[in-house]
N, C-alpha and C positions, 0 to 999 in steps of 0.2 A: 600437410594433408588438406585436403579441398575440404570444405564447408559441407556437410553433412544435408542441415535443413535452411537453418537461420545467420544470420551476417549481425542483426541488433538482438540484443536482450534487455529485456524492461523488466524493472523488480517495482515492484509496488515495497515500501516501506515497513509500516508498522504493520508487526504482525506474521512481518515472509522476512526481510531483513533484520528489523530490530525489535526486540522481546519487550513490547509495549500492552499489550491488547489490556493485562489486567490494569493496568497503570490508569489508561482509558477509560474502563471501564468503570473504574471507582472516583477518577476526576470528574464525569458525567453524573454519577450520583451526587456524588459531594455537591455541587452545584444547582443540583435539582434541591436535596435538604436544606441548605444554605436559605434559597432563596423559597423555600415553603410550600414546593411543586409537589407533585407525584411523583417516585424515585422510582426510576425504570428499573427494569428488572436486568440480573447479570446477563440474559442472551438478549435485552432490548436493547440495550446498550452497545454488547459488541454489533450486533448486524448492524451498527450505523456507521462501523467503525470502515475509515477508505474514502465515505464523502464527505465534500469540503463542510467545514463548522459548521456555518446557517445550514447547509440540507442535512445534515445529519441530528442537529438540533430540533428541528419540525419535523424531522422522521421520527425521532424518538419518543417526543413529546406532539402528534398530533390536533391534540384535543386542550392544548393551553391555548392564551389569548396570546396571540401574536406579539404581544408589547414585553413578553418575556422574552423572548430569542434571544435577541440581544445583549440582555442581563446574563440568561445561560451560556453563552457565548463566552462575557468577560469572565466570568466567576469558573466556567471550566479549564478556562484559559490560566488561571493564578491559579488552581489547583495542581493542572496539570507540569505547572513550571516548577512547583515545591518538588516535584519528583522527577523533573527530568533530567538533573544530574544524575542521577542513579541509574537510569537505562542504558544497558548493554545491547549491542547487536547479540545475535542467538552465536552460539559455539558453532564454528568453521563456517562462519559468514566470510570472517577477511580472507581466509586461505579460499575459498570460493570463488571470492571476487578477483582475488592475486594472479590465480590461475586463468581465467577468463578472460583477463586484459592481457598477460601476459601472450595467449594464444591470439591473440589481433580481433578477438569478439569488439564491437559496440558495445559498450556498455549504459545503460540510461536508468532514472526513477520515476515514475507517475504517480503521484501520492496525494492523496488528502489533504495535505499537512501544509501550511502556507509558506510561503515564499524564506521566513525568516526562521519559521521551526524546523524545516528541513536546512536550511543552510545550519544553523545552530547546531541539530543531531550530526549532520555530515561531519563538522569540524570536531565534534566532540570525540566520536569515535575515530578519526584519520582516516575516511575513507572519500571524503573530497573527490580527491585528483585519481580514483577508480573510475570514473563517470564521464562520460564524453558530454553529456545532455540529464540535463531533467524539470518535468514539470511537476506546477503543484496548484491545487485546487482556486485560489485567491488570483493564477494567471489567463485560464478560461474555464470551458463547462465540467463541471464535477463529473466523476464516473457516476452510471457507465454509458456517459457519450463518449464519442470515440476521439476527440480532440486530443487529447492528449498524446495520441499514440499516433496519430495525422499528423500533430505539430513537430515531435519527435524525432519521425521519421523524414519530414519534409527540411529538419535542420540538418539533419545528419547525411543529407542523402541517401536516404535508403529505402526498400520496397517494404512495402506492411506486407508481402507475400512472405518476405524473407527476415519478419521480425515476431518473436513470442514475448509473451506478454506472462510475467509468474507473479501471482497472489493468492492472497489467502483468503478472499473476498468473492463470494458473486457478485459483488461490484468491480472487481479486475477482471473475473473473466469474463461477464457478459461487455464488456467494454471491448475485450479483445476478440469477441465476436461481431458486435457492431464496424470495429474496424477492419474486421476480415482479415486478423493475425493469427499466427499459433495462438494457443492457451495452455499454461499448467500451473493446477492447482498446489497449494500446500495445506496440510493437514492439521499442523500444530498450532494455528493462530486462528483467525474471529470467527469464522462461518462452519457449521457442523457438516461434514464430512457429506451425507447426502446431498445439501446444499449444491456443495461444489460439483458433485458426479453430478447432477443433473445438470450442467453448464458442457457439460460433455468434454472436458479438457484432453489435450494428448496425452498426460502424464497426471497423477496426482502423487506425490511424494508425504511420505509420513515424518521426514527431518530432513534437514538440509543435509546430510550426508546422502540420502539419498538421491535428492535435487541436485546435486554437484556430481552424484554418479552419471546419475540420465545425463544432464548436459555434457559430461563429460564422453558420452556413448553416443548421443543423437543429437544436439545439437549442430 
């Protein structure tokens, strides 16, 4: 059957893929009380969640003295590792992906997450050798510039006309705006539901069963 809309599919990570956001969300505090900052609050936390460490660090915490970042940094960073054997991808993630590749889609990640915490999460759950391509925040400009989805698409040979872009962040889809891709939201992870309807996405899905119907229909 001929291709519907899209030829690449890009999944942002934590949060659309893997059931991270509270994980996140309480290594960011933990890190802020650790080191005797102001402890962001549960939604200041996740809306930083999708940009790479340093920008999500100074987004969270605007109003500290610069000489913390980097403390925040390490200390979220060894918070976040005590937990992250325990992270599961969300239920019918792999049969998602299974099917996707199996239908000759691209498949690629654009994520936050650095170069070594995404290869680390990939191998943990086997979902590796799903992935044709993928970038991560530590390789160029953090979302939502459009790099990622330019660099993506320029390895893979492919057109950003004919590439969407799925997260959970108005940080994924305004990115996938900037680069003039599809967009579709998911519901269950960082950014509240308005949020994302005002990014004006093609689709916004409440679970990943229904994200894997849509794709399954329009993609």
């Amino acid at each position: 059957m001929a291709r519907k809309q899209f030829d690449l599919i890009v999944f942002d990570w934590d949060g659309t893929l893997m059931d991270s956001t509270s994980t996140i969300v309480k290594s960011i505090q933990s890190a802020a009380r650790e080191l005797g900052l102001p402890i962001p609050r549960d939604e200041e936390a996740s809306h930083v969640i999708g940009l790479g460490l340093h920008e999500a660090m100074q987004a969270v915490m605007p109003n500290i003295d610069p000489i913390w970042y980097p403390k925040m940094v390490e200390r979220y960073r060894y918070h976040f590792l005590m937990k992250d054997p325990e992270l599961v991808v969300f239920d019918g993630v792999s049969a998602m992906l299974s099917e996707l590749s199996q239908e000759g889609y691209f498949l690629a990640v654009a994520t936050g997450k650095s170069r070594v915490g995404l290869n680390r999460a990939l191998n943990a759950v086997g979902l590796l050798s799903l992935f044709d391509a993928t970038r991560c925040a530590d390789e160029t400009f953090s979302k939502p510039h459009p790099a990622m989805l330019q660099e993506l698409t320029r390895e893979l040979g492919q057109d950003l006309k004919r590439t969407v872009m799925i997260g959970d962040t108005t940080h994924d889809l305004l990115m996938a705006n900037n680069a003039g891709t599809g967009a579709v939201a998911v519901e269950y992870g960082a950014h509240p539901v308005d949020q994302l309807q005002a990014c004006q996405p093609l689709y916004s899905a409440q679970t990943v069963a229904q994200l894997h119907q849509w794709l399954g229909e329009n993609a």
